[in-house]
N, C-alpha and C positions, 0 to 999 in steps of 0.2 A: 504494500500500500504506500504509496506518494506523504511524503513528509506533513505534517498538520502544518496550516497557514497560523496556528491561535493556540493558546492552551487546552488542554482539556478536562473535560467535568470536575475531575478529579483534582486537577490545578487549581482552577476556580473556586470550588468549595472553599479547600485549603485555605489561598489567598484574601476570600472573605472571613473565614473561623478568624486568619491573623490581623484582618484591617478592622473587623467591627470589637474583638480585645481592646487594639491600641487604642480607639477612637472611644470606647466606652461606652456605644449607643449603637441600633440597628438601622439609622436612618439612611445607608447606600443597600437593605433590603438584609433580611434575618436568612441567615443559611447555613446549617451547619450540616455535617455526618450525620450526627444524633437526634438533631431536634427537626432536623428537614428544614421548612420555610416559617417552622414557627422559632418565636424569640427563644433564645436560649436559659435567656433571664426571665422572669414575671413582668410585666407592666408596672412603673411608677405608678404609688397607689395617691401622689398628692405633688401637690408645686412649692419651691418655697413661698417664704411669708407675702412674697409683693404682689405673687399671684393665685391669694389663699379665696378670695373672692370669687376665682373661678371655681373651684373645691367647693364653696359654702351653696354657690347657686347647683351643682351638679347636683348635690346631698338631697338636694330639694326639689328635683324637676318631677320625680314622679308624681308627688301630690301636685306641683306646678301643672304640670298634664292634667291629669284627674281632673282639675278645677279651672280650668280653660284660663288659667294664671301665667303660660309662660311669656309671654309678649309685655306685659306690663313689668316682670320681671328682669328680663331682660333691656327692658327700656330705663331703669332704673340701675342696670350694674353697669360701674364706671368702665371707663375706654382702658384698657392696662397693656403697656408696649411690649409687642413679641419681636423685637429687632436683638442683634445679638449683645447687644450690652444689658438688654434686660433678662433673657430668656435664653438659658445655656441649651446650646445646642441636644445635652442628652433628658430635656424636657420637650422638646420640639415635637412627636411622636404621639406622647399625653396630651399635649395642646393640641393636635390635628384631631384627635380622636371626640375630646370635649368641644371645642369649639365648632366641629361637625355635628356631633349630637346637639346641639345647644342650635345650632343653625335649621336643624331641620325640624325639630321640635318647634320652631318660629314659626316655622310655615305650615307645617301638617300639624298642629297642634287645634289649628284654626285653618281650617280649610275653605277661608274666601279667597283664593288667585293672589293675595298679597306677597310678592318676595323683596319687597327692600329689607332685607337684613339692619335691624341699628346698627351703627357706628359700634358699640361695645362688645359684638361679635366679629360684623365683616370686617371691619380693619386687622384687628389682629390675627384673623385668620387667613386675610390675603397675606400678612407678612408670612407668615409660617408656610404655606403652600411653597410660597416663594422660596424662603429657604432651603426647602425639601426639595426642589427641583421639581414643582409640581405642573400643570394647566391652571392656567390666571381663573378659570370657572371654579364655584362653589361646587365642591360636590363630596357627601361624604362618601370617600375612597372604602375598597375592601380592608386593605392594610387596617384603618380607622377603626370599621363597625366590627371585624372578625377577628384579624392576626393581633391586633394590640389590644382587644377589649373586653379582657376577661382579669380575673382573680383567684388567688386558690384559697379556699376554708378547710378545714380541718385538717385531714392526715394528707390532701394533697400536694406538699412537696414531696413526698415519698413517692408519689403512685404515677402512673399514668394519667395523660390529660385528658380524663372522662368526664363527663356531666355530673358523676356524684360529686365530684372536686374541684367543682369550676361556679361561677358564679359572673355575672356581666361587672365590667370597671366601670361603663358609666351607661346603666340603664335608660330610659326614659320611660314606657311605661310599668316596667318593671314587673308585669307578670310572666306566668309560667309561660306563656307563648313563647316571648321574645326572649327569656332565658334560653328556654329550650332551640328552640330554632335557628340560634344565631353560634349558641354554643354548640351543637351538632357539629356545626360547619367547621368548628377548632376542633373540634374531635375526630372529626375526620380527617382535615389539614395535619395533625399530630399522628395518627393512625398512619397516613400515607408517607410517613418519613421516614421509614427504610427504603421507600424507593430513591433516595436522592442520591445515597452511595450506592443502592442496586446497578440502579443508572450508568454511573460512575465507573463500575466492576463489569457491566456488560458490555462498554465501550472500548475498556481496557484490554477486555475480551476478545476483542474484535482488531485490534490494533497491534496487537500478539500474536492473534489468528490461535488461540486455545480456546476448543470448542467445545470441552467441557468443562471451563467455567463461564463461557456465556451460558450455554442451558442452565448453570447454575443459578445465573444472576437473574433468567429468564424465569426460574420455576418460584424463585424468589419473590418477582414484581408479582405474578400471578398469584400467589402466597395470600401478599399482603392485600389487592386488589378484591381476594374473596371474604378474608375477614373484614377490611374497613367499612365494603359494603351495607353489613348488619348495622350501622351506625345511623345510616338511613332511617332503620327504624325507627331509632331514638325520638322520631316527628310522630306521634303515634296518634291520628284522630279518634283511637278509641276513647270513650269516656274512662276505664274501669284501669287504664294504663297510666303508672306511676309518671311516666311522660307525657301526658294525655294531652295533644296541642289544638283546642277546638276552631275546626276550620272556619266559624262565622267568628270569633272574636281574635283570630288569627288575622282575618282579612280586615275587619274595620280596626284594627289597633297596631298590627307589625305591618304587616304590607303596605301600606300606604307612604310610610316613616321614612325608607330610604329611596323613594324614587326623585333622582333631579328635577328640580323645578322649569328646569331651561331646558328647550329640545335639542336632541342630539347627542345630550353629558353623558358620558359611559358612570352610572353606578354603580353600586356594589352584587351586582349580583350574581347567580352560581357559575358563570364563563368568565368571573375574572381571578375566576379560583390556579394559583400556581400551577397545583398541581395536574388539573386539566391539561397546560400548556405545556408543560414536560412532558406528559404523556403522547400527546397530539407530537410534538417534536419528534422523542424519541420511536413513534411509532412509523412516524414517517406520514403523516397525513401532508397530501399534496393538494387539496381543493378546501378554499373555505369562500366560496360563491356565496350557500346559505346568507341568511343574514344574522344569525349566531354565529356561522366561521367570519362572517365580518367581524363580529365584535369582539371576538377571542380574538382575532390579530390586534384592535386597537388598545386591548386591555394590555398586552404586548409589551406595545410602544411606550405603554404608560408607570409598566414597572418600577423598581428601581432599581439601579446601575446592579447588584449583584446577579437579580434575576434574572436580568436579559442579559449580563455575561454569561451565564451557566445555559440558558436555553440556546444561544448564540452556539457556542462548544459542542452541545449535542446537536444540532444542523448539521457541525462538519463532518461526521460520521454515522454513515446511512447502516444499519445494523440490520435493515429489511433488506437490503442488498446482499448483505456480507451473508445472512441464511440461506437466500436463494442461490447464491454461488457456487456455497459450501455441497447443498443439494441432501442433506442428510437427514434422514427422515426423522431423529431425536431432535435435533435442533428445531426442522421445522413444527412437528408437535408443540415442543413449549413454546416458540413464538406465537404461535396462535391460540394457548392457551391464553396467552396475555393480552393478545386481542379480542380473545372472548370475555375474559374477566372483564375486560374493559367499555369496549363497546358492541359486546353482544345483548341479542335480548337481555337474559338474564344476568349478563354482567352490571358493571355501576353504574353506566350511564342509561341502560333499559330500564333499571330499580327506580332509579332518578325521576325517568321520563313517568313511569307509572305514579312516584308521588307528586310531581308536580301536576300530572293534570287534575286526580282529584282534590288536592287544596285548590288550584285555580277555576276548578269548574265551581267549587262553591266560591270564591272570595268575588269572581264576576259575578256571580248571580245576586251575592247581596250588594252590588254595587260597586265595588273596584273598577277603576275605570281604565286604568294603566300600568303595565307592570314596569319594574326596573328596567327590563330590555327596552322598553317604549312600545309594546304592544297594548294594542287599545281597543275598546270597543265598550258596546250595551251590551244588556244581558241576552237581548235577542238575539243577537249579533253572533253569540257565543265564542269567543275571544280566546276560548278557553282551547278549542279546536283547532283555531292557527296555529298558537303556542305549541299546543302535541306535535303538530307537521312539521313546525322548522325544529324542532326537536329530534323527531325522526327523518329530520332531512341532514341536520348534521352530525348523529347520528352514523348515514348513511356515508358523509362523508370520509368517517374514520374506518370505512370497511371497504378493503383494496377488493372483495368477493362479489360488492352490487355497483353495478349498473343503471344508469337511467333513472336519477331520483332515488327519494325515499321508500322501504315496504311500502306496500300496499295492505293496509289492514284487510283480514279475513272476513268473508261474508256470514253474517249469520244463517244457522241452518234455516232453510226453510221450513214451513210449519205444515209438518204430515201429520195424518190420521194419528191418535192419542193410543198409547197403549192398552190393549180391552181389557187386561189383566186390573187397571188403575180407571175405574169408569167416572171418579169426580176430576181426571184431566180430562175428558168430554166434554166438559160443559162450554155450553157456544157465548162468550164472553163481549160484550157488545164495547166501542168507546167509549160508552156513559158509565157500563158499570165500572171500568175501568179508571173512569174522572173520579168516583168517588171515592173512591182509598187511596187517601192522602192522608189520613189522620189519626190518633190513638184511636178516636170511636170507631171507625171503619177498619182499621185495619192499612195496611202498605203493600201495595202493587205494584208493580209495573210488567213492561211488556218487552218481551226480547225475541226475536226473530218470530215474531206473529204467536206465542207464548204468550200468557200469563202467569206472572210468578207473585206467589204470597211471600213476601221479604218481612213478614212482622218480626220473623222469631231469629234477624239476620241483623237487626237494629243494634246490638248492645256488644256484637264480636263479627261484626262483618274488618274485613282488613282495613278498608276506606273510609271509617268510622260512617256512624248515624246520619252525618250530614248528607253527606254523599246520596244516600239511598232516598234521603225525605227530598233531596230537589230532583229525584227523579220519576220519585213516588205518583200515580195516577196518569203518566205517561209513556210513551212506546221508545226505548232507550237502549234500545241496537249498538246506536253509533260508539256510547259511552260505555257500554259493557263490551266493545268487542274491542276497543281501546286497553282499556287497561285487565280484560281476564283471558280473551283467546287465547289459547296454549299453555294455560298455567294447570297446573297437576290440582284435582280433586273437584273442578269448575264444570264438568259435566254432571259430575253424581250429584254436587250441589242443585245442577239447575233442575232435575230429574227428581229431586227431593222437593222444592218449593214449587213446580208447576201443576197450575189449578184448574187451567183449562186452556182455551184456544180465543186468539181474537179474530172477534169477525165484522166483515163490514158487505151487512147484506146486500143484494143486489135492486136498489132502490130505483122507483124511474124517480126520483125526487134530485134534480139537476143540481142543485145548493145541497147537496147533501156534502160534498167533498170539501166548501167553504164552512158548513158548520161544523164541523171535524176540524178543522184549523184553527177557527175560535176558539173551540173548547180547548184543546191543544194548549193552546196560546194563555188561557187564562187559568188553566191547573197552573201552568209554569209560574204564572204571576203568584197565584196562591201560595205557591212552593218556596217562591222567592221572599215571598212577605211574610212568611211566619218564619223562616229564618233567620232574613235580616232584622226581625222583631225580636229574634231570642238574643239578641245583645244585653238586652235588660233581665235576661229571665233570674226570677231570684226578687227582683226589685219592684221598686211599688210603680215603675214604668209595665206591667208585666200583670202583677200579683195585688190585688187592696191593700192585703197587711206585707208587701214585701218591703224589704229595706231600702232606704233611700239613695235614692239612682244621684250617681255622680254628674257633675255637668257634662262629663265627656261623653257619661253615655245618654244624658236627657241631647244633646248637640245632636249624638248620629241616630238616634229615634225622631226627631225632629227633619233631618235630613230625610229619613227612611219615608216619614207622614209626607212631606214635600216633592219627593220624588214621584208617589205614586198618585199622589193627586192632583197633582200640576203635570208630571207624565205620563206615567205609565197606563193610567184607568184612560184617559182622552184619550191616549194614540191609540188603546184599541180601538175604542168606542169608533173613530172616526177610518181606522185602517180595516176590521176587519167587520165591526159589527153593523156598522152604518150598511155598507154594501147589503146586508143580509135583509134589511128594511124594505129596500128599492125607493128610499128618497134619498134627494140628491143633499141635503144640506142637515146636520142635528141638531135638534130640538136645543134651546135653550137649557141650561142648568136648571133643575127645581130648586125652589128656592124654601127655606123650609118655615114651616108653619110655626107663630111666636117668638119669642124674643129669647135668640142662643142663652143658653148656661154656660156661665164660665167654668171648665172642667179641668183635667189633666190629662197629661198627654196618654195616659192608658187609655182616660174615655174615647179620645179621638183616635187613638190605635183600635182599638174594639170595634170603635163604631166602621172604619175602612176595613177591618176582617167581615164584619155584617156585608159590607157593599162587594167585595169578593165573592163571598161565597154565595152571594145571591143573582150575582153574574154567574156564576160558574152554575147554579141549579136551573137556570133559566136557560144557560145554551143545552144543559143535559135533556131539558125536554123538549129544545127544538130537534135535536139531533134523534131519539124516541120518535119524536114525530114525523120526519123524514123517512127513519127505519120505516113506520108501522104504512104508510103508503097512504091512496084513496084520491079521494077525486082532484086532479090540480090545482085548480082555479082555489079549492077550498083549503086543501095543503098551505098554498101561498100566502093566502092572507092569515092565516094561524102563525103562521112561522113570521111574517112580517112584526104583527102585534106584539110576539113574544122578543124578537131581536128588536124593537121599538124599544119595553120596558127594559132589556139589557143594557141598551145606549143611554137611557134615563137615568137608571142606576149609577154607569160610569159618571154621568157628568154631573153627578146631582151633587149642591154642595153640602157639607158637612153640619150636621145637628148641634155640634158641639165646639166651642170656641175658648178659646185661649192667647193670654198675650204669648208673643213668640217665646220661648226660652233660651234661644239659640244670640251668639253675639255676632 
């Protein structure tokens, strides 16, 4: 092999363990043997005395949160200079991390469009970017919210850096969500640092031309790749799970936190992870078209000086080359063991792609409008679907075996004759009966490849937690169960255990029959959507009469949740789907209601818009009945107009119950 133009891995590592000692701080980027891309050291737990102000507002931001208090908090801490005569370079790191949390916390704490940052944040935090060699844009970095922003309590200096032993450095809202879900991500980053000298050793390997310890170093990365996996889990949206991370207060309270306010700003989020980009490197990935392999290249760019020396190093030696050379069928084995671990179905990034779509199929549904990547959309929109595809498209990228795009998800079975042995899967199961089981009284349903499946008894140990199932509950959910269960071991007997009968969709001459099918459709989902994005409060007297008293953060997104669907979500149907059903061309005025409103609470006004859902949703079941049951047209017609008449009524009709806003 041709002499190296550069150092290599192994050089590099080295040269950073001996420049980040000398310097006393990780700020040209944390790398060592031992610890991989995480700090070697713990995080500064405080700043000295000049900058003790920043420490006292930190201490405080979660109830500052809680109480829609950070803006006036912030507006009131003095301006303190992060230039190097005030702020020693091995504080520089602490202050990216708090002044980021502290920046974002401004803006998503209060989510009206405002981002002038006060003076008492952005300045000092443009100085510090600065220093660090950062983008002149705001944004809080990975390095920030993940690699520097944890702590250890108890016996964790001894242990491993697992979730029993770790704890966030500088929270914001400070529950179990954001604990869990941000520290997963150091546990895994910590978890995947034997691969940095793996790396290292199968280079070394290769440059040698000793082919029994590349397989070594190969069985090695594959090793570690199958065990970090399980870490994943640690996101667990069962309820009964000591990590239990619930997906509707996961999306309106972490989710929203780190997304940039300016378009375009690369975030923190899971492609700006190191050790993705080492992987991708060292594996040889040659296409990043995608627009996740875009943004894994600009996360890249935006490293720091040790990281993109060390991914630089492994570019110069292609180790997918050196296998295919060698032609040996051990070698080739564990290389592609390591490609399976990695970006196989069942490897990390398949695990991955399975939880990310079921947190983000619920966090758009209760409204999330955009994720860290900058994917965006309504909950009709279903947002959640894009995200799976560039996922399985880049994915597709890391896999030298496909061709032509991402897999193609698998079709569900079609729906044949019931087995006679099992004669309550016979039963002829209509879309109405199906709209009704959505709820503890009725029961939970849904429909998969022309199936009906009773999911009640799947609520409390399904893998995707309860959420998942109740936004899908009372509709036909093919697309999203052949997403995340085709091909997984125990997923047939499952489906063969809860199926209750067959859906049918009679042969009507009733022409509107296929449009009130979409209504109904349309407004279970709405249903689904709104007692979920309502269970934010559950517990509290937003929710419950005698419940305990709801924070401002969560009186803010119940207030949001009231606003969204009465000012959108009930009129777009009323006018997109239900109006047509009428045959007039324009809708009726709002009712207006009889007497002089009660000043209420926000439950009254939540109740009263569950009353106005589900009376949508009983009014299109007996149109759709009605279309089934047939008879004479002309008389069909105008039954069905009357009854899509009071539906559009219902949507637009204004509220019995009033209240000053609570919201700021």
């Amino acid at each position: 092999m041709a002499p190296l133009c550069g150092p290599t891995p192994r050089q590099v590592i080295a040269e950073a363990e001996r420049t980040n000692a000398r310097l006393g701080h990780d700020n040209l980027g944390s790398l060592s043997t031992s610890r991989g891309f995480v700090p070697l050291q713990p995080p500064r737990l405080s700043f000295a005395p000049p900058h003790a102000a920043w420490d006292e507002l930190t201490a405080q931001l979660p109830a500052l949160y809680r109480d829609l208090a950070v803006r006036a908090a912030l507006d009131a801490m003095p301006v303190l200079p992060a230039g190097p005569a005030a702020l020693p370079d091995a504080d520089l790191q602490r202050a990216a991390t708090v002044l980021g949390v502290l920046g974002h916390a401004w803006v998503h704490g209060t989510p009206d469009g405002r981002t002038d940052l006060p003076d008492s944040v952005a300045r000092p935090w443009a100085q510090v970017r600065h220093r660090l060699g950062r983008s002149p844009e705001p944004v809080l970095s990975y390095l920030d919210l993940i690699v520097h922003n944890w702590r250890l309590v108890g016996d964790g200096a001894a242990a491993p850096l697992r979730l029993p032993h770790l704890r966030l450095l500088v929270p914001a809202v400070d529950n179990q969500e954001e604990q869990v879900f941000y520290l997963s991500q150091l546990e895994i980053l910590a978890g995947c640092a034997p691969i940095v000298p793996l790396v290292a050793d199968a280079q070394d390997a290769v440059l040698a031309d000793e082919p029994q310890a590349l397989r070594a170093a190969l069985d090695g990365i594959a090793d570690v790749l199958r065990t970090t996996r399980r870490s994943l889990s640690s996101i667990d949206p069962r309820p009964h799970s000591a990590t239990h991370v619930d997906p509707v207060v996961w999306a309106k309270t972490v989710a929203p936190f780190a997304v940039p306010w300016r378009p375009g700003v690369l975030g923190p989020s899971g492609t700006a992870s190191p050790v993705v980009n080492l992987l991708d490197s060292f594996l040889g990935r040659s296409s990043h078209a995608s627009q996740l392999g875009r943004e894994i290249e600009l996360h890249r760019r935006s490293y720091p000086r040790h990281w993109r020396s060390l991914l630089d190093a492994v570019d110069r030696v292609s180790v997918a080359d050196h296998v295919a050379a060698h032609g040996r069928p051990d070698l080739t084995a564990s290389w592609e063991a390591v490609r399976a671990a990695y970006a196989g179905d069942d490897g990390f990034l398949g695990r991955h792609r399975r939880k990310v779509y079921g947190y983000l199929s619920v966090a758009f549904t209760v409204g999330r409008s955009v994720t860290i990547g900058g994917f965006a959309g309504s909950p009709r929109e279903h947002a959640w679907d894009e995200v799976d595809a560039a996922l399985r498209q880049s994915q597709a990228e890391r896999r030298a075996d496909v061709r032509g795009g991402p897999p193609v998800p698998p079709r569900a079975p079609a729906a044949g004759p019931a087995c006679p042995a099992a004669p309550a899967r016979c039963r002829q199961l209509s879309v109405a009966d199906l709209a009704l089981h959505n709820d503890d009284r009725h029961g939970w349903w849904t429909a998969i490849g022309g199936r009906v499946h009773d999911v009640t008894g799947l609520l409390q140990h399904h893998p995707g937690g309860r959420a998942v199932l109740q936004a899908h509950a009372g509709l036909e959910a093919s697309d999203a169960f052949l997403r995340a269960h085709v091909g997984r071991p125990g997923v047939e007997r499952l489906l063969r255990s809860t199926e209750i009968g067959r859906l049918t969709r009679p042969a009507t001459t009733c022409g509107a029959y296929p449009a009130w099918v979409r209504a109904l459709g349309a407004v279970v989902e709405l249903q689904n959507t709104y007692r979920l994005d309502r269970s934010l409060g559950r517990g509290t007297d937003l929710c419950v009469p005698d419940g305990r008293r709801a924070s401002a953060f969560q009186t803010d997104r119940v207030a949001d949740t009231h606003d969204r669907f009465v000012d959108g979500y009930l009129p777009q149907l009323a006018v997109e789907l239900l109006l047509p059903l009428t045959g007039a061309a324009a809708a009726p005025a709002g009712r207006r209601p009889t007497g002089t409103p009660v000043a209420t609470c926000y439950r009254d006004r939540m109740d009263d818009l569950d009353r106005r859902v589900a009376t949508v949703k009983r009014l299109l079941c007996v149109g759709v009945r009605r279309c089934e049951a047939g008879g004479d047209a002309d008389r069909v017609a105008r039954e069905l107009s009357r009854v899509a008449g009071r539906a559009v009524a219902v949507c637009l009709e204004e509220s019995t119950c009033s209240t000053p806003r609570c919201r700021r």
